[in-house]
C-alpha positions in Angstrom: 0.0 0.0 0.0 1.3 3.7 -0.8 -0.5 6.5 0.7 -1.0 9.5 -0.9 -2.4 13.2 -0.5 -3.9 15.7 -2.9 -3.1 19.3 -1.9 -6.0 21.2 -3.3 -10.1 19.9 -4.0 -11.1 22.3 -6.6 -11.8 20.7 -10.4 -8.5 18.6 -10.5 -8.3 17.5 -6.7 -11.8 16.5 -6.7 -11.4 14.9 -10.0 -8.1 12.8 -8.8 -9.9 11.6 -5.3 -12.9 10.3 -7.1 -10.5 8.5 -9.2 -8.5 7.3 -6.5 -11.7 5.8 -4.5 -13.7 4.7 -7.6 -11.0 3.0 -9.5 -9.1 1.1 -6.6 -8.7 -2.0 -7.4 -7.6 -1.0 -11.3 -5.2 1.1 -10.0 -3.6 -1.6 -7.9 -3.8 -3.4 -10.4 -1.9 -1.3 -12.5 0.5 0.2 -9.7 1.3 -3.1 -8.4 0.4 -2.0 -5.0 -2.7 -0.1 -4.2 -2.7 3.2 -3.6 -4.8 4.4 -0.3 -5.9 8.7 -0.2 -4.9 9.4 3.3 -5.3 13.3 3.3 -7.3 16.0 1.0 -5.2 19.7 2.2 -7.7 22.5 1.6 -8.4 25.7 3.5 -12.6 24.7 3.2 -14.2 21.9 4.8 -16.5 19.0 2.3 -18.9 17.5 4.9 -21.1 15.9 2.6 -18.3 15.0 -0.1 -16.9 11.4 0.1 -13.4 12.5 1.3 -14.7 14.5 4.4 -13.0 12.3 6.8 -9.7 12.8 4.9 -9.5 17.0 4.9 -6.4 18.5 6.6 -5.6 22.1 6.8 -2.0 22.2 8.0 0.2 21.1 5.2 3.0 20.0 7.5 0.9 16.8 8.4 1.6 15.5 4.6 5.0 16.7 4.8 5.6 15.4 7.9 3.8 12.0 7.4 6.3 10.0 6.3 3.5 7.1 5.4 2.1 9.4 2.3 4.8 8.8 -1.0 2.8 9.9 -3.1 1.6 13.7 -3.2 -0.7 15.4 -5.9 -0.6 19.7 -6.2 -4.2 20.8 -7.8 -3.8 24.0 -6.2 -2.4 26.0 -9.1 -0.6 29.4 -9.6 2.5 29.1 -7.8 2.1 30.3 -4.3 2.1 28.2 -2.2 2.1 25.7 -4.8 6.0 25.8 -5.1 7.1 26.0 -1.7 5.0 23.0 -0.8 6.0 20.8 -3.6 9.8 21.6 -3.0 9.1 20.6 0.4 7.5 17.8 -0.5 10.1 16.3 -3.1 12.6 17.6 -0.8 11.0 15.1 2.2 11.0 12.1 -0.5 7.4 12.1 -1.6 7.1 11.5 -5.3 4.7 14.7 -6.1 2.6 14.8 -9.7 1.4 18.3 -10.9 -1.3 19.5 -13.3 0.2 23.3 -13.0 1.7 24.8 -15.9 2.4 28.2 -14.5 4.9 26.0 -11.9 6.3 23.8 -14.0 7.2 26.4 -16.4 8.6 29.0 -13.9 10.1 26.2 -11.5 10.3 22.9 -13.3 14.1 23.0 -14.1 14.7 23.3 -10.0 12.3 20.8 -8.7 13.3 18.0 -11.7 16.7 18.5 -9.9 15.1 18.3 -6.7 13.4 15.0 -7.5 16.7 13.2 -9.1 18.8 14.0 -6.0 16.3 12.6 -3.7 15.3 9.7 -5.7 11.9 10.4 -6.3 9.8 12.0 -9.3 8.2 15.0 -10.2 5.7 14.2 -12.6 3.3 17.0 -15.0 1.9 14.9 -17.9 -1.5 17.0 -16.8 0.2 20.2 -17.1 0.1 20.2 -21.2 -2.9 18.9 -23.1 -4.7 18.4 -20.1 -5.4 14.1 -20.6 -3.7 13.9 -24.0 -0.7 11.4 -23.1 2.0 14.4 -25.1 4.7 14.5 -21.8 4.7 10.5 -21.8 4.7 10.3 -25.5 7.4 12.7 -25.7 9.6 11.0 -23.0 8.3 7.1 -23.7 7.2 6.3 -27.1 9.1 9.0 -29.3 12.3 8.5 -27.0 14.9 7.4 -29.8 13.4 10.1 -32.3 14.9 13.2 -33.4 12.0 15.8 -33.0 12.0 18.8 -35.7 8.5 20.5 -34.8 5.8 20.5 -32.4 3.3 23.0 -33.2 -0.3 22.8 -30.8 -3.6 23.9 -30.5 -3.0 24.3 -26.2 -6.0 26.4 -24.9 -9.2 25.2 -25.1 -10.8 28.5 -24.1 -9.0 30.5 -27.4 -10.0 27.8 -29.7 -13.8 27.2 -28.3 -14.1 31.2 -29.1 -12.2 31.0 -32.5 -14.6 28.4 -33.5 -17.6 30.0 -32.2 -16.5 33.1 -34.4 -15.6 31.2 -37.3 -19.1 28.9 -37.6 -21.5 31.8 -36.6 -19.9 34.8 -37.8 -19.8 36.2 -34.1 -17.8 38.9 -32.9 -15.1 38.4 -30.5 -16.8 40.2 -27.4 -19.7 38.1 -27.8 -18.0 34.6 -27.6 -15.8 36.0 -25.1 -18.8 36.6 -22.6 -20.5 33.4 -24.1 -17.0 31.2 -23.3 -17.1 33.5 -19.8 -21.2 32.1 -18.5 -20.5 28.4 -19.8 -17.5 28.2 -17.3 -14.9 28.1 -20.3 -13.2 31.5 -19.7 -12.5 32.6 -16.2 -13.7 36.8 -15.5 -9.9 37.8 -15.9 -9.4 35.8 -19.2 -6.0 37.9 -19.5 -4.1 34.3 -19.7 -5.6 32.7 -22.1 -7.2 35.2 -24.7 -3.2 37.1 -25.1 -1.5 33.5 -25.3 0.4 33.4 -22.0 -1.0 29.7 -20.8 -0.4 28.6 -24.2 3.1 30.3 -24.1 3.9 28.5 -20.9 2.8 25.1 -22.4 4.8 25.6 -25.6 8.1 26.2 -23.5 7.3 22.9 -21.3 7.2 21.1 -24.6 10.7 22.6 -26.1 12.4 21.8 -23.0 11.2 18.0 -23.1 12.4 18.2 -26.5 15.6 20.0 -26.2 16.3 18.5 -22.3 17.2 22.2 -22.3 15.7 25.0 -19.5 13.4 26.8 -21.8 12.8 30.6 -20.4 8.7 30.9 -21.3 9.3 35.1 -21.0 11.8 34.8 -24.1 8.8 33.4 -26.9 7.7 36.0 -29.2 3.8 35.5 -27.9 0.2 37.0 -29.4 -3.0 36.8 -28.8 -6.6 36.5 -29.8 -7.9 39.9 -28.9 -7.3 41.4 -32.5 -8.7 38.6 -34.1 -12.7 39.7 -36.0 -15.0 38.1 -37.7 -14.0 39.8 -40.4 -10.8 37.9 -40.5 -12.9 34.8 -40.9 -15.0 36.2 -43.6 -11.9 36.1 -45.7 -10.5 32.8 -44.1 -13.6 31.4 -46.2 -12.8 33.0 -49.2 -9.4 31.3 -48.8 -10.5 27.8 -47.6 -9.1 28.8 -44.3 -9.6 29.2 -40.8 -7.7 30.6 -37.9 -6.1 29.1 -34.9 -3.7 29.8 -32.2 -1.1 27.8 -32.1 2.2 27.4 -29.8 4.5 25.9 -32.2 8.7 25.3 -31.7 10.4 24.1 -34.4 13.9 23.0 -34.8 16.3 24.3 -37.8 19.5 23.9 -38.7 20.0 23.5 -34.5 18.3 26.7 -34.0 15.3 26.4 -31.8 12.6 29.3 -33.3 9.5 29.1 -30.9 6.2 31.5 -31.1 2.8 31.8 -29.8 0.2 33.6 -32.8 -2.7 33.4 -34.6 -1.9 31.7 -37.5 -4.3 31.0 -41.1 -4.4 27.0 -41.8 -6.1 25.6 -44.4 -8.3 22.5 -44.3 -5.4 20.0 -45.5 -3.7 20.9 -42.4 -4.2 18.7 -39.7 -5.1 21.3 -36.7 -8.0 23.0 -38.9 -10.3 20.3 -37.5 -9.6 20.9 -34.0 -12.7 22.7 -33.1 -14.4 23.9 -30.0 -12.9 23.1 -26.0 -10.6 20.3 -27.7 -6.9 20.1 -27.9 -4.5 19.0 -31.0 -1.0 18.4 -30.7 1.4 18.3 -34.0 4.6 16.3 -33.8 7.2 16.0 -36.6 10.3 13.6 -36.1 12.6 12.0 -37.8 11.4 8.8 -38.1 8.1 8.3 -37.4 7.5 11.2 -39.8 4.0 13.5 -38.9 1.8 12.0 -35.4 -0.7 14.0 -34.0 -2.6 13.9 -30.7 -5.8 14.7 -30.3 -8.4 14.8 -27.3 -9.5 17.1 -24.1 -7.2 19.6 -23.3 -9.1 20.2 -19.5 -12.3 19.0 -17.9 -12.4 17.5 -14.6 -12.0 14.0 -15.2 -9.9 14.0 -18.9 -6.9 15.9 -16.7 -7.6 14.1 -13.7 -7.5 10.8 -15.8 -3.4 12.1 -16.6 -2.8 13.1 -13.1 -3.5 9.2 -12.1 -1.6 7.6 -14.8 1.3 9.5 -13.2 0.4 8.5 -9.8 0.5 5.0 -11.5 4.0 5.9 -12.8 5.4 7.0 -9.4 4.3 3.9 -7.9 6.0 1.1 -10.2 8.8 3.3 -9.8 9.3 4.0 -5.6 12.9 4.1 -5.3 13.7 5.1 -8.7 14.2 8.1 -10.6 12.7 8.1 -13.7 14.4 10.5 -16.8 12.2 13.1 -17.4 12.7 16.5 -18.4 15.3 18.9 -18.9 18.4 20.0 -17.3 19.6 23.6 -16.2 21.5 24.8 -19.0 19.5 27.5 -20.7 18.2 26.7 -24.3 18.8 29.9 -26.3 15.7 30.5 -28.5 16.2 31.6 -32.2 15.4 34.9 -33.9 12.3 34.7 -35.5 13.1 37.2 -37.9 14.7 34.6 -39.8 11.7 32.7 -39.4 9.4 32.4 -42.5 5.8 32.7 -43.4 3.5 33.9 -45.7 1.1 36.6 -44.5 -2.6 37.4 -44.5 -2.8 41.7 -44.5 -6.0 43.3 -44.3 -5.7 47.2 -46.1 -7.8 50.3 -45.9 -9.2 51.7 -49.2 -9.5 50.6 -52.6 -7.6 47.6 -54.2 -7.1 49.0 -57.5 -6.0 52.3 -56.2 -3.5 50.6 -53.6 -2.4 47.9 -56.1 0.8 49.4 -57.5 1.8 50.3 -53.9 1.4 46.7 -52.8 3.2 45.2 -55.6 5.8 47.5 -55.3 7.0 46.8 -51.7 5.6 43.0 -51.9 5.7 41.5 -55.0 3.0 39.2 -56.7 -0.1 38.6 -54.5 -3.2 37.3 -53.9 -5.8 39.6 -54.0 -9.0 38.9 -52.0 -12.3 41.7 -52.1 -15.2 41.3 -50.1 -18.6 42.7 -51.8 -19.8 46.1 -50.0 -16.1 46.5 -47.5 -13.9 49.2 -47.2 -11.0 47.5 -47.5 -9.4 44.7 -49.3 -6.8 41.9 -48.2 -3.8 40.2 -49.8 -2.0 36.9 -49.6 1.8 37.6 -49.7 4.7 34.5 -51.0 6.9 33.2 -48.6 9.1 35.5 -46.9 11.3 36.1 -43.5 9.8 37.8 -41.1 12.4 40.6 -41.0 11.6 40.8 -44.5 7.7 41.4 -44.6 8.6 43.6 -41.5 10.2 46.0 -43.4 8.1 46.7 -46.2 4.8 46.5 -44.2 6.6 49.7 -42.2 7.5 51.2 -45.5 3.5 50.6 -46.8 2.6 51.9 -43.9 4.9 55.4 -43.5 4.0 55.8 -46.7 0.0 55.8 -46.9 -0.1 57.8 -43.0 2.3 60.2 -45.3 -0.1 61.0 -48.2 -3.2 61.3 -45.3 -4.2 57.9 -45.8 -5.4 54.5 -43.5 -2.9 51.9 -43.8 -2.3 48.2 -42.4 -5.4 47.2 -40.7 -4.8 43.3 -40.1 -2.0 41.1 -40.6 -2.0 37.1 -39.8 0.6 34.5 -40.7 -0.3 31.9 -42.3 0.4 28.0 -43.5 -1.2 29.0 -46.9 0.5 29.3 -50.6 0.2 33.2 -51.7 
């Protein structure tokens, strides 16, 4: 028998225990040993829930228990999340996280932690919510070399980019829709501007790398600019947009970025629709895999959280490779980076068309019937390079009185 405690009974702790109590005997099963919740930390009481009996207040009873191996954090954010799991790992408990936000501002210290002690620190829960990616990355895709993982990681940005794509609706209205159904928290700051997203990307890159990945040096963007006039052309163009945290690998430079980007329906994130999360992995052998399911919910992440419970237990003892180490992975230029580029323009095509061609060459022009603007689809350029004549396009129409730039999207499309 190892006993273990869940610090936290919000979604995920709540999730875990009823795991933990309904699922005993497969557990076991798979654990070897069965695995017995001794304690539920949490500042509330649960009189009528079925872990009652099991609610502590003092977190220095787990830590100090030296019965309970095992120790989940559901408490998210980081304080006191990261004091108490560093005490914890640092006591010999095996602790397994579904928090992001720690992993990604403490993970390289507490991985260290865990291998000096002899124990884990486990956060398959902490990307993708239940899709298996951590495992998969560390497990099954362990003698690959990876070139590109590029992710649709926030449920809430994609359930309101769908939303605005199928129905036409503006962003503010799927915002507040996202906000009553429980998808968006009221501060939605994290999600809507990329930063979760950002912090799941750099998780991913440093399994990949086995590097320390630094989630405050990605280039990151958000959703809030995004209309539904952007999807209006999108159709035009067979196209829809996403945001996606993609890192991909070149020439041994390391180029990571969080942005909207324009896919088209041959690629295989445009189907990712509503709550759910997709996951694109390119390596060298296995070629193109992707991974595909719910990127939260109660039950999906809890569902992870207990497979690495399961983990920790077939492993007491033994430290499991995982992770990254503490030298800092330098992350590329994206200037160099390349792209073609969705630009949305004030004013008439045909008047603005030399202009265009002159600073961008031959594109794709796209008109929408009774709009005061037009849009073009650029070739294939650096980002450095489509920097500098959008600023000259620009300088120049503000110069002769005129509205400029209004828009501008990558995109995975051909110009």
């Amino acid at each position: 028998m190892m006993y273990a405690a869940i610090m936290g009974y919000g979604t995920i702790g709540s999730g875990v225990a009823q795991i933990l109590l309904e699922s005993r005997e497969r557990i076991a099963r798979c654990a070897g040993q069965e695995i017995g919740l001794k304690y539920v930390l949490d500042l509330r009481e649960f009189p009528d829930s079925p872990v009652a009996d099991r609610i502590v207040h003092d977190f220095r009873v787990i830590e100090e228990d030296r019965q309970v191996r095992l120790v989940v954090e559901a408490m998210g954010g980081l304080n006191p999340a990261y004091p108490f799991v560093k005490a914890c790992l640092n006591a010999g408990k095996h602790v397994v996280t579904s928090n992001k936000a720690l992993v990604a501002a403490h993970g390289t210290e507490l991985l260290q932690i865990a291998r000096d002690k002899g124990v884990n620190f486990f956060f398959e829960a902490s990307v993708g919510g239940g899709i298996p990616i951590i495992r998969t990355l560390y497990r099954c895709l362990m003698g690959e070399g990876i070139r590109e993982i590029t992710g649709i990681l926030n449920g809430t940005t994609n359930f309101i980019l769908t939303k605005m794509d199928r129905e036409g609706a503006s962003f503010d209205e799927v915002l507040r829709e996202a906000q009553e159904l429980g998808y968006a928290e009221q501060n939605p700051q994290a999600d809507v501007e990329g930063h979760d997203t950002c912090r799941k990307i750099a998780i991913l890159t440093a399994m990949v790398t086995g590097k320390e990945v630094n989630y405050e040096d990605i280039s990151t963007e958000g959703i809030t600019r995004i209309t539904d006039m952007d999807f209006c052309y999108a159709k035009e163009l067979g196209a829809s947009v996403k945001l996606l945290g993609s890192s991909r690998i070149v020439d041994g430079k390391v180029y990571v970025r969080v942005a909207p980007v324009m896919i088209g329906r041959e690629h295989p994130l445009h189907a990712v629709c509503g709550v759910y999360n997709g996951i694109l992995v390119k390596s060298d052998m296995l070629g193109t895999s992707m991974y595909y399911g719910s990127g939260a919910g109660k039950l999906p992440t809890a569902s992870a959280v207990v497979a690495d419970l399961i983990e920790a237990a077939q492993n007491e003892g033994i430290n499991v490779p995982i992770g990254w180490g503490a030298e800092r992975q330098e992350i590329a230029d994206n200037g160099t980076s390349k792209s073609s580029y969705f630009v949305r323009i004030f004013g008439d095509a045909n008047e603005k068309a030399k202009a265009v061609q002159e600073e961008l060459g031959e594109v794709r022009t796209l008109v929408l019937e009774g709009a005061d603007e037009f849009a073009v689809l650029t070739r294939e350029m650096s980002e450095a390079e489509f920097t500098r004549h959008a600023i000259a396009l620009d300088s120049k129409w503000q110069k002769d009185g005129e509205d400029g730039i209004r828009q501008i999207i990558r995109t995975e499309l051909e110009g």
